[in-house]
LOSENU-709380 format. One record per residue: residue number from 0; residue in three letters; chain; x, y, z of N, C-alpha, C, O in turn. Coordinates in steps of 0.2 Angstrom, whole numbers, plus 5000, padded with zeros to 4 digits. Example, Ala and Ser with C-alpha at 12.3 -4.5 7.8 and 13.67 -1.06 7.14 Angstrom:
+------+-------+--------+-------+--------+------+--------+---------+------+-------+--------+------+-------+--------+------+
: milo : marnu : drenlo : neast : nnorth :  nup : caeast : canorth : caup : ceast : cnorth :  cup : oeast : onorth :  oup :
+------+-------+--------+-------+--------+------+--------+---------+------+-------+--------+------+-------+--------+------+
:    0 :   ALA :      A :  5066 :   4972 : 5039 :   5062 :    4978 : 5039 :  5066 :   4984 : 5039 :  5071 :   4983 : 5042 :
:    1 :   SER :      A :  5064 :   4989 : 5035 :   5068 :    4995 : 5036 :  5064 :   5000 : 5039 :  5067 :   5006 : 5040 :
+------+-------+--------+-------+--------+------+--------+---------+------+-------+--------+------+-------+--------+------+
% end
This chain:
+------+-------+--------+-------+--------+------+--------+---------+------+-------+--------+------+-------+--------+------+
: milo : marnu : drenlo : neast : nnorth :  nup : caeast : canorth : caup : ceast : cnorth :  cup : oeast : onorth :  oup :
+------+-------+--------+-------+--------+------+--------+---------+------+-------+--------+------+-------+--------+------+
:    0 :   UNK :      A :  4885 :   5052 : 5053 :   4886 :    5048 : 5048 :  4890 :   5042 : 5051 :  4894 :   5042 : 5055 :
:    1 :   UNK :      A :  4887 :   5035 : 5049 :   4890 :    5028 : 5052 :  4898 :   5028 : 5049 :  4899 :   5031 : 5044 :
:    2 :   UNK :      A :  4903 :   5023 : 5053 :   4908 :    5021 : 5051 :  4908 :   5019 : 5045 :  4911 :   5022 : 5041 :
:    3 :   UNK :      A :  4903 :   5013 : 5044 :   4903 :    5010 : 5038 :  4900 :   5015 : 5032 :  4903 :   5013 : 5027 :
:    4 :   UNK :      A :  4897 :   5019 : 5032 :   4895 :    5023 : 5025 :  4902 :   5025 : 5023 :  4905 :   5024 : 5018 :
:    5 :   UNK :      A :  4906 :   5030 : 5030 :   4912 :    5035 : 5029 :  4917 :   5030 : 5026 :  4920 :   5031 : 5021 :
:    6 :   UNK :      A :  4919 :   5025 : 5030 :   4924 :    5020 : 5026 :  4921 :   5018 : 5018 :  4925 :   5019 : 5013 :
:    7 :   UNK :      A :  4915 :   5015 : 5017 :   4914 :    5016 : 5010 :  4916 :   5021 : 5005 :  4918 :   5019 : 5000 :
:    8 :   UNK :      A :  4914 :   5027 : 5007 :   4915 :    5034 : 5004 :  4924 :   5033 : 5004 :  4928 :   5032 : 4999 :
:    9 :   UNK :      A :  4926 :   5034 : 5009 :   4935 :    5034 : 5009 :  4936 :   5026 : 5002 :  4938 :   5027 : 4996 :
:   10 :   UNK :      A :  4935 :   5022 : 5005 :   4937 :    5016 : 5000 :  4934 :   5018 : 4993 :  4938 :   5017 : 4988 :
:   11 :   UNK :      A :  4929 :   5020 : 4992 :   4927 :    5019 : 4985 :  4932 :   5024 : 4982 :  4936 :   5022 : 4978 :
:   12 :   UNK :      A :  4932 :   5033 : 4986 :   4938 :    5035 : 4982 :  4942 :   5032 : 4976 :  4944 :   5027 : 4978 :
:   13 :   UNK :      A :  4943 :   5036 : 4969 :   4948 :    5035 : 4965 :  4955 :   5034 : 4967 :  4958 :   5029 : 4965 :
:   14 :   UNK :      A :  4957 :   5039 : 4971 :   4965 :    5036 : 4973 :  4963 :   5030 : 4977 :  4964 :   5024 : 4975 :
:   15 :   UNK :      A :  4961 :   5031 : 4982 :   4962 :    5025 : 4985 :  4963 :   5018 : 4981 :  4966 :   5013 : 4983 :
:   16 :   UNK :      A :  4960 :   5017 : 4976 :   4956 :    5013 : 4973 :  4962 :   5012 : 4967 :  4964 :   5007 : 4966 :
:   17 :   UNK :      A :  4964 :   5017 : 4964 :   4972 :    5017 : 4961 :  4978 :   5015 : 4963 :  4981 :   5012 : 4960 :
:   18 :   UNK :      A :  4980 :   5017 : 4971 :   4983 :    5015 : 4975 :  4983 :   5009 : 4976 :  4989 :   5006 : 4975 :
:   19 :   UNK :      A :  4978 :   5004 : 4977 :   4977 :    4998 : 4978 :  4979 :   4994 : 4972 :  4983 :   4989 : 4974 :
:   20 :   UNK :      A :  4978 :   4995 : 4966 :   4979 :    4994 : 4963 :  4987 :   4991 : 4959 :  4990 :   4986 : 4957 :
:   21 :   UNK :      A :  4990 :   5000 : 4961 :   4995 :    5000 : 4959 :  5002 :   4996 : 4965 :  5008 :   4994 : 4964 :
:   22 :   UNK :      A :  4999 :   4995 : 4971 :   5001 :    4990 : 4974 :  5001 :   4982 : 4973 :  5007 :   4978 : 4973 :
:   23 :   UNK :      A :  4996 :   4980 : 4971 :   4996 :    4973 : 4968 :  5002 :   4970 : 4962 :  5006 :   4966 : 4961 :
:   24 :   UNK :      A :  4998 :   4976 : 4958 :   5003 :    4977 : 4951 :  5011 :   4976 : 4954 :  5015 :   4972 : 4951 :
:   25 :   UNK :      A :  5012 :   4980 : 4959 :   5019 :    4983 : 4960 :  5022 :   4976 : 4963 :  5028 :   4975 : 4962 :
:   26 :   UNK :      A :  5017 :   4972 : 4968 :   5022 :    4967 : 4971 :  5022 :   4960 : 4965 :  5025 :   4955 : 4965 :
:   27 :   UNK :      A :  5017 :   4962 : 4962 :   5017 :    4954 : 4955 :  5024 :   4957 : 4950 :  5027 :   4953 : 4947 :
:   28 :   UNK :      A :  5025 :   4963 : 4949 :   5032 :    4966 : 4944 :  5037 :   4964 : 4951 :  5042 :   4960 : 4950 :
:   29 :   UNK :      A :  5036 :   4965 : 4955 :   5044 :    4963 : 4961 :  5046 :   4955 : 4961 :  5051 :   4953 : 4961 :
:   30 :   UNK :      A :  5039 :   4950 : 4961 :   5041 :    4944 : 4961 :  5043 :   4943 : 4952 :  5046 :   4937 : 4951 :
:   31 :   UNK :      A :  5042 :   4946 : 4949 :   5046 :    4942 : 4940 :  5051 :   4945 : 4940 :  5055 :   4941 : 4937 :
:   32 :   UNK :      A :  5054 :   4953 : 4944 :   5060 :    4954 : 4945 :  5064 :   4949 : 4949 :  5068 :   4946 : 4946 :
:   33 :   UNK :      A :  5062 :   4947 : 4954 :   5067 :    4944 : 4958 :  5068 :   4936 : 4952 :  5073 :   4934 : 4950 :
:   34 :   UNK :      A :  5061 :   4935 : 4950 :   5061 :    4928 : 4947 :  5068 :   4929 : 4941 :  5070 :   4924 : 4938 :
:   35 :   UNK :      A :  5069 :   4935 : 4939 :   5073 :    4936 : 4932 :  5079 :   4938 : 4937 :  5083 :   4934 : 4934 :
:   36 :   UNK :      A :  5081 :   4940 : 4940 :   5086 :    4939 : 4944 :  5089 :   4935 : 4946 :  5095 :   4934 : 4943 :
:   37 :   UNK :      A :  5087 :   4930 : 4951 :   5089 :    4925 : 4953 :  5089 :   4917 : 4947 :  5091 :   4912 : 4949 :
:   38 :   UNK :      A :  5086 :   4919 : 4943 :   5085 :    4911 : 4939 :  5088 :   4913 : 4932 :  5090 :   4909 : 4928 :
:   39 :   UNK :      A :  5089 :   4919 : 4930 :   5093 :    4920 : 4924 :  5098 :   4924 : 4923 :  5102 :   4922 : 4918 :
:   40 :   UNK :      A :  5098 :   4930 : 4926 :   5102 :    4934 : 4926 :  5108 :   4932 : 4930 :  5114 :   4930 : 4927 :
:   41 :   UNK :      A :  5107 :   4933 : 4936 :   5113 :    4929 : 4942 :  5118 :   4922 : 4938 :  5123 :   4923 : 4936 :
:   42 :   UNK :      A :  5115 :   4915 : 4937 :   5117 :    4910 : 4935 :  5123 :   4911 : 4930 :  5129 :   4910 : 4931 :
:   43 :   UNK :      A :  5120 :   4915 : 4924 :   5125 :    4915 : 4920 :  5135 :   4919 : 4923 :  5140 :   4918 : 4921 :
:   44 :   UNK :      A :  5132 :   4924 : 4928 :   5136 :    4928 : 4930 :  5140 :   4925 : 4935 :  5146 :   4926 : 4935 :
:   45 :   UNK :      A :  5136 :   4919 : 4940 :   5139 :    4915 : 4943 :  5146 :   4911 : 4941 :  5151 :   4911 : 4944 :
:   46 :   UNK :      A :  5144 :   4907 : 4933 :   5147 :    4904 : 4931 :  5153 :   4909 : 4930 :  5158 :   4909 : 4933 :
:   47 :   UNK :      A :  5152 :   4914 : 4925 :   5156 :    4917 : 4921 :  5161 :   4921 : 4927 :  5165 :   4925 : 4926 :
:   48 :   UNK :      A :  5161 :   4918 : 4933 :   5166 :    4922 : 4939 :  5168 :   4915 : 4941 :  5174 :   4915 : 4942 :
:   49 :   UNK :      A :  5166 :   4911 : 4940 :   5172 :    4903 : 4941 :  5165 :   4900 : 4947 :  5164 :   4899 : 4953 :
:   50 :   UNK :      A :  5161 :   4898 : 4943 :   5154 :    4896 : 4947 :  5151 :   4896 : 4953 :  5148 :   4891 : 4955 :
:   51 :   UNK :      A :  5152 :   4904 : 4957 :   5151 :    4904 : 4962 :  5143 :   4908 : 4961 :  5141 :   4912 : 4957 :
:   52 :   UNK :      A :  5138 :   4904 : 4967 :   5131 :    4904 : 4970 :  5131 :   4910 : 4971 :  5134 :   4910 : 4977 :
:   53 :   UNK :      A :  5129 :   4915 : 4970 :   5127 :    4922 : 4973 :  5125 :   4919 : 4979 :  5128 :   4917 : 4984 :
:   54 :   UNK :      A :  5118 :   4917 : 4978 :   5114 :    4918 : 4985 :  5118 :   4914 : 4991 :  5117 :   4916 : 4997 :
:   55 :   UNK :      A :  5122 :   4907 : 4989 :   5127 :    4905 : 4995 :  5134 :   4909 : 4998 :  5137 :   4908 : 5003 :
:   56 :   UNK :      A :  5135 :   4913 : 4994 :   5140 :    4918 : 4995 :  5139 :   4921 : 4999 :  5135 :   4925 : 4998 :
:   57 :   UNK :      A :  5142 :   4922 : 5005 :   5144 :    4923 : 5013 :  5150 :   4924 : 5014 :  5155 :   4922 : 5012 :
:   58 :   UNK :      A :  5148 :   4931 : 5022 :   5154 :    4931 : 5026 :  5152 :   4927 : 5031 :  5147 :   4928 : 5033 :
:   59 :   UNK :      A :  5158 :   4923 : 5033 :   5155 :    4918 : 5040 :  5156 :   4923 : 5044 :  5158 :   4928 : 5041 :
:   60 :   UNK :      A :  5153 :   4924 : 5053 :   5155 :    4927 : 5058 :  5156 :   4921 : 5062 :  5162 :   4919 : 5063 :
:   61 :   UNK :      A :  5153 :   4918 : 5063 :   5153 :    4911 : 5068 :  5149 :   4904 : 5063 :  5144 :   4904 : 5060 :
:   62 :   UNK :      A :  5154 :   4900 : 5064 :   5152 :    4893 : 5063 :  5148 :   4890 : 5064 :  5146 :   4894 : 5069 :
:   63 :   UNK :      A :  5143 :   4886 : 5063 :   5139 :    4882 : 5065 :  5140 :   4877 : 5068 :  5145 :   4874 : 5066 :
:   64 :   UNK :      A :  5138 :   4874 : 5074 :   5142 :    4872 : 5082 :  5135 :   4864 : 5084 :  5129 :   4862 : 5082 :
:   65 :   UNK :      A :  5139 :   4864 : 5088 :   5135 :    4861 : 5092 :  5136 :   4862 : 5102 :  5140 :   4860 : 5106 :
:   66 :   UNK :      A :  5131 :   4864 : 5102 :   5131 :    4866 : 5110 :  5133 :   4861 : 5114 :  5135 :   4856 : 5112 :
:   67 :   UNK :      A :  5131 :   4861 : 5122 :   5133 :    4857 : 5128 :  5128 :   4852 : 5128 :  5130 :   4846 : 5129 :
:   68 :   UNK :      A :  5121 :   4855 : 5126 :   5115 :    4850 : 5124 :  5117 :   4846 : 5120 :  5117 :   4840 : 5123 :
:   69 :   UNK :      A :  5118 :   4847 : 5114 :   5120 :    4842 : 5107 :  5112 :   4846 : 5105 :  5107 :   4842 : 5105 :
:   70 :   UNK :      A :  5111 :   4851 : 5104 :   5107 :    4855 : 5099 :  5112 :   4860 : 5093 :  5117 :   4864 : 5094 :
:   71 :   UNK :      A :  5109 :   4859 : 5087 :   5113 :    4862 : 5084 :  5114 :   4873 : 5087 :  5109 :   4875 : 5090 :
:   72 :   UNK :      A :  5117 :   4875 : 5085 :   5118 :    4881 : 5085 :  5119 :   4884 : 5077 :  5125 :   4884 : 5075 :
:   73 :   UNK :      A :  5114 :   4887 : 5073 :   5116 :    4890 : 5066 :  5121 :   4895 : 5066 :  5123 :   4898 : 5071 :
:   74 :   UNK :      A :  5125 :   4894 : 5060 :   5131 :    4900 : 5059 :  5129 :   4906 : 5059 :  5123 :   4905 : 5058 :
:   75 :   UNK :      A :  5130 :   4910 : 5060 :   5130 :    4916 : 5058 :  5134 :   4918 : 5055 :  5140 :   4918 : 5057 :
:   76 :   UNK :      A :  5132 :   4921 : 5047 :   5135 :    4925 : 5044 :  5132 :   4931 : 5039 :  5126 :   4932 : 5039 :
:   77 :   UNK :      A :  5136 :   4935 : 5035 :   5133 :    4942 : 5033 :  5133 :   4937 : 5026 :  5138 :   4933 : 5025 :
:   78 :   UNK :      A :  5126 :   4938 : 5022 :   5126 :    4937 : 5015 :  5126 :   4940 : 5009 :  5121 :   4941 : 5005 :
:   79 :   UNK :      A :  5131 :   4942 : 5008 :   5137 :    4948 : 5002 :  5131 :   4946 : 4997 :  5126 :   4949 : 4995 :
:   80 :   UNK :      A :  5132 :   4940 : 4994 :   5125 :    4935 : 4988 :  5119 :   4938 : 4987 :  5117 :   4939 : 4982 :
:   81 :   UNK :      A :  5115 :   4938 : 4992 :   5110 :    4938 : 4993 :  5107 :   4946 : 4992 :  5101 :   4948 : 4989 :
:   82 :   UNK :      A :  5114 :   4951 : 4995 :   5112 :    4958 : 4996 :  5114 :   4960 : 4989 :  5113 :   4966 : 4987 :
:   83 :   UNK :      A :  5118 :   4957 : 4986 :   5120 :    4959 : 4979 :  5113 :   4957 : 4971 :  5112 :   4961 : 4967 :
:   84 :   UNK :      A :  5111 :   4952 : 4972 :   5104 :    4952 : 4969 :  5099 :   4953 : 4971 :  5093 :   4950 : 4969 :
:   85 :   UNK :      A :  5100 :   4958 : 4977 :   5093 :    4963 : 4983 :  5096 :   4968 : 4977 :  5091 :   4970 : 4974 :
:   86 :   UNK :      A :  5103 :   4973 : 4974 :   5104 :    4976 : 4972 :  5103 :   4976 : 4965 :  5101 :   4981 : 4962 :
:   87 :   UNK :      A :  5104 :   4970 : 4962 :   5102 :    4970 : 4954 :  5093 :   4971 : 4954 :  5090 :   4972 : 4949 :
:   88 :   UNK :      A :  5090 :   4970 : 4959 :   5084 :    4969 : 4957 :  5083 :   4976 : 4959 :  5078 :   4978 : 4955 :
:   89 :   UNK :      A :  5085 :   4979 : 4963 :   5082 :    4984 : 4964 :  5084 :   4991 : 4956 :  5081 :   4996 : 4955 :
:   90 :   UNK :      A :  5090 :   4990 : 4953 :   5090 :    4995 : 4950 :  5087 :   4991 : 4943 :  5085 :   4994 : 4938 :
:   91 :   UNK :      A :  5085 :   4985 : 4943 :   5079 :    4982 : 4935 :  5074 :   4987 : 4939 :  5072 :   4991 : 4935 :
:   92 :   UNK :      A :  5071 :   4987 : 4945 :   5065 :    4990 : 4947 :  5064 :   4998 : 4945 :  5059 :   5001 : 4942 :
:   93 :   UNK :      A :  5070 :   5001 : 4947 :   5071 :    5009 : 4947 :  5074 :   5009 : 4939 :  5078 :   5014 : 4939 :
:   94 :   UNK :      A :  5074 :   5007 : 4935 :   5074 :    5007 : 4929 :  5070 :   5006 : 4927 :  5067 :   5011 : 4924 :
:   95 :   UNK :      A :  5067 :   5002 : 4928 :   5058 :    5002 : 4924 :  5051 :   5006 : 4926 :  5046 :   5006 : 4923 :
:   96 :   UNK :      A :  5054 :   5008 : 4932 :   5048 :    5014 : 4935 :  5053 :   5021 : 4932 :  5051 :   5027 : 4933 :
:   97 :   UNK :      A :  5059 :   5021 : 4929 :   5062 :    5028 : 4925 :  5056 :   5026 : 4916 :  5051 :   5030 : 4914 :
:   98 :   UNK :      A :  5058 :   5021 : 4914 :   5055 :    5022 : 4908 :  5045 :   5023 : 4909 :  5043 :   5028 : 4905 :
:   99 :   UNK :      A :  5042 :   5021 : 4912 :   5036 :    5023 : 4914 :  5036 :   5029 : 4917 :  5030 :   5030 : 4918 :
:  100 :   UNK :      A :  5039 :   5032 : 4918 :   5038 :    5039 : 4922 :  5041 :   5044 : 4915 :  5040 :   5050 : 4914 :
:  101 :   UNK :      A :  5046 :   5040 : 4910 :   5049 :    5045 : 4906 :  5042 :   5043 : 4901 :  5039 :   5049 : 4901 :
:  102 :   UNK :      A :  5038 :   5039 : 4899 :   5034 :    5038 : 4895 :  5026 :   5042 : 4897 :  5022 :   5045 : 4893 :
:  103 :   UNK :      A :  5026 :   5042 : 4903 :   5019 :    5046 : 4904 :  5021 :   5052 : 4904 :  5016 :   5056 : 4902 :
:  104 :   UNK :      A :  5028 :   5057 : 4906 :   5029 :    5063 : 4903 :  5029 :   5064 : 4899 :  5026 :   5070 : 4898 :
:  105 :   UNK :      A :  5032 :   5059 : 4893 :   5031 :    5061 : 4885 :  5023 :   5062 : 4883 :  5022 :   5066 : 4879 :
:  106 :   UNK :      A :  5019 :   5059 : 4886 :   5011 :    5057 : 4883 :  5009 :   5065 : 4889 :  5003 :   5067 : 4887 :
:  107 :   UNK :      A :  5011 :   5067 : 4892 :   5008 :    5073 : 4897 :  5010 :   5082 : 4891 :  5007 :   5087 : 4890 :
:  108 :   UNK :      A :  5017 :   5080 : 4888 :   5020 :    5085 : 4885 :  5016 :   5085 : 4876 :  5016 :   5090 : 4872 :
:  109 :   UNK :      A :  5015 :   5079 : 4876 :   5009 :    5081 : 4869 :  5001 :   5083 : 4869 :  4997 :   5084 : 4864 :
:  110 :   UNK :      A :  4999 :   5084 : 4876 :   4993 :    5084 : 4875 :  4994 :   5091 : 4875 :  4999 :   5094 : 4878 :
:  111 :   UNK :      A :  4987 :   5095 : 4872 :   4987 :    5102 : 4871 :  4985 :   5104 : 4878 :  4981 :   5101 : 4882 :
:  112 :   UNK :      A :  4990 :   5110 : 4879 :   4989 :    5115 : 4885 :  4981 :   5117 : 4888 :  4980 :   5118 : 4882 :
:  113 :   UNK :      A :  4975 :   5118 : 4891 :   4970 :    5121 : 4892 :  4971 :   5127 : 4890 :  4976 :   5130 : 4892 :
:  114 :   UNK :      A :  4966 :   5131 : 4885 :   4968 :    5138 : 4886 :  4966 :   5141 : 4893 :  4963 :   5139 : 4898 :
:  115 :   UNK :      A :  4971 :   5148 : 4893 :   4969 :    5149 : 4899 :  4964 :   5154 : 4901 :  4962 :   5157 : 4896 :
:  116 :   UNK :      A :  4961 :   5156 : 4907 :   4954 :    5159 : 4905 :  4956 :   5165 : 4905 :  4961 :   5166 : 4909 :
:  117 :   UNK :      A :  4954 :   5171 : 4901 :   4953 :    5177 : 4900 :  4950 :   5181 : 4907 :  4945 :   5180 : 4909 :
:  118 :   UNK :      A :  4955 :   5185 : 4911 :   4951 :    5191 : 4914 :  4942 :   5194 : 4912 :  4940 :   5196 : 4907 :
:  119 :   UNK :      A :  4939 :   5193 : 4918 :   4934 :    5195 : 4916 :  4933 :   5203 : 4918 :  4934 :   5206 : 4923 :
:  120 :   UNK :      A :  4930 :   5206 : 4912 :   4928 :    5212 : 4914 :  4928 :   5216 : 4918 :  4922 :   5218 : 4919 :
:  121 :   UNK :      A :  4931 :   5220 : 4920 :   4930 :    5224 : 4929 :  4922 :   5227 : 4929 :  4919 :   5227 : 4924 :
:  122 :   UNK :      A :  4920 :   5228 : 4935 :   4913 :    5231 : 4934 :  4912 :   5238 : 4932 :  4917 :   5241 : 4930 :
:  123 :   UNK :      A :  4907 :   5241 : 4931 :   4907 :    5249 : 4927 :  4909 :   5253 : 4932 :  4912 :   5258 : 4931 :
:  124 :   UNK :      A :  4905 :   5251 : 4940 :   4910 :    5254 : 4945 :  4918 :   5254 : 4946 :  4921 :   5260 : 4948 :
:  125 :   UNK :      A :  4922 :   5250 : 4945 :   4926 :    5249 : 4946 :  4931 :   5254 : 4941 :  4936 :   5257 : 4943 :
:  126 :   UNK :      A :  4929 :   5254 : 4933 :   4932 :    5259 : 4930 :  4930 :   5264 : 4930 :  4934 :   5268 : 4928 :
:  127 :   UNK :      A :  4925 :   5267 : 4933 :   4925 :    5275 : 4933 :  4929 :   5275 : 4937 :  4934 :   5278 : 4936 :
:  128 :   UNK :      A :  4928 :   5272 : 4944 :   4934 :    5275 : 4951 :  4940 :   5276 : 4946 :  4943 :   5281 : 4945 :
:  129 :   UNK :      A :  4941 :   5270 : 4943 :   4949 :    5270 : 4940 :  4951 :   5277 : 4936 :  4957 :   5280 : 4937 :
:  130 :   UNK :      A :  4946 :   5278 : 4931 :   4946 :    5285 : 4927 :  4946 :   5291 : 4932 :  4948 :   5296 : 4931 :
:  131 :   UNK :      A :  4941 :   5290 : 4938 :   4944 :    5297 : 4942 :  4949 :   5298 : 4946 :  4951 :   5303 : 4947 :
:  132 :   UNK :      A :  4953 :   5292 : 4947 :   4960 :    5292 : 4952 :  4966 :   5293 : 4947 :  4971 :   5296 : 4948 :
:  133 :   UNK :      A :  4965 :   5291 : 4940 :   4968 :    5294 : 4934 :  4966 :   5300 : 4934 :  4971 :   5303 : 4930 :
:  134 :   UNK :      A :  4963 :   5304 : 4935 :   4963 :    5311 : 4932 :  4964 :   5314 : 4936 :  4966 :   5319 : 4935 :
:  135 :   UNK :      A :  4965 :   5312 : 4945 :   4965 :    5315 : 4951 :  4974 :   5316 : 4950 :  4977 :   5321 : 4952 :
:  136 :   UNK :      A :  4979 :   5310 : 4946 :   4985 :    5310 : 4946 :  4985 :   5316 : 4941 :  4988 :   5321 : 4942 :
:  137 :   UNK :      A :  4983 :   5315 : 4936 :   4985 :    5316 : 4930 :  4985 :   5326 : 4933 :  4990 :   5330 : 4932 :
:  138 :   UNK :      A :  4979 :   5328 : 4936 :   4977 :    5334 : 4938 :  4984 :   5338 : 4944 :  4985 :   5344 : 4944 :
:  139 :   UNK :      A :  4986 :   5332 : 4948 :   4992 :    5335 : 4953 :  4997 :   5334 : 4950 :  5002 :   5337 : 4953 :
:  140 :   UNK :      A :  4999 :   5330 : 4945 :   5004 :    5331 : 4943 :  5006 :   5337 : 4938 :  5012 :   5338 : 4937 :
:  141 :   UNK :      A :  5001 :   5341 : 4934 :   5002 :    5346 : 4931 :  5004 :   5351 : 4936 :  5008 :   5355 : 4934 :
:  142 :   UNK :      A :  5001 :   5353 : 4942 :   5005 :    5358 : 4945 :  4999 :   5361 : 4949 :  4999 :   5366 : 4953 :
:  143 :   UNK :      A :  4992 :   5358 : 4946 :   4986 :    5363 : 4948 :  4984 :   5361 : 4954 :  4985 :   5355 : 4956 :
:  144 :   UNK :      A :  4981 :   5366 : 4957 :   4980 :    5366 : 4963 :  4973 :   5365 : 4964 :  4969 :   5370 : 4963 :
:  145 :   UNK :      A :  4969 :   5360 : 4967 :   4962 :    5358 : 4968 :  4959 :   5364 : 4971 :  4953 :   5364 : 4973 :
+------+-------+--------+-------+--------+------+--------+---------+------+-------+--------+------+-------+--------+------+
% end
């Protein structure tokens, strides 16, 4: 079998082809998170704390300088801001894939169970042995003697 047929067989696959899917979906829902995040959510939050920028909100470590060259050097610092609406977005996220996952439970718990299938028959061999190892018991346990 050529690469090319086996790779189509793997790509056409169902999952695969859901997977794909549910990734596209997954990163256009991460950017309207961040966009509702950062543009609506955050703002008013900033204000209502004495108008402080999440996203500029920093610990400095080092200053921003100018070396012996006269090239700047960037500051370095940790951004408290930035990792805190990395947080708010992540629990809008895992809140929204809880409700989706509680919604397709419910739609899984209404649907009727399959019956389940019934034992089929033993063969007619199978029950006479049965019926002679029962009477084989049934015979030494009375006491008699073959």
């Amino acid at each position: 079998m050529s690469i090319v047929k086996e790779f189509k067989e793997f790509a056409m696959r169902g999952n695969v082809v859901d997977l794909a899917v549910g990734v596209v979906i997954g990163a256009a829902f991460g950017r309207i998170v961040t966009g509702l995040v950062d543009l609506i959510i955050m703002p008013p939050i900033g204000l209502l704390i004495g108008g402080v920028d999440f996203a500029d909100w920093v610990i400095p470590l080092r200053e921003a300088t100018v070396n012996a060259a006269g090239e700047d050097v960037p500051a370095v610092a940790i951004g408290i801001g930035a990792f805190i609406n990395v947080l708010i977005q992540f629990v809008i996220v895992a809140f929204a894939i809880f409700l989706v996952v509680k919604v397709i439970n419910r739609l899984k718990r209404n649907e009727p169970a399959p019956p389940e299938p019934q034992p089929a028959e033993p063969p007619e061999d199978v029950v006479l042995l049965r019926e002679i190892r029962d009477a084989l018991k049934a015979r030494s346990g009375s006491g008699a003697s073959p």
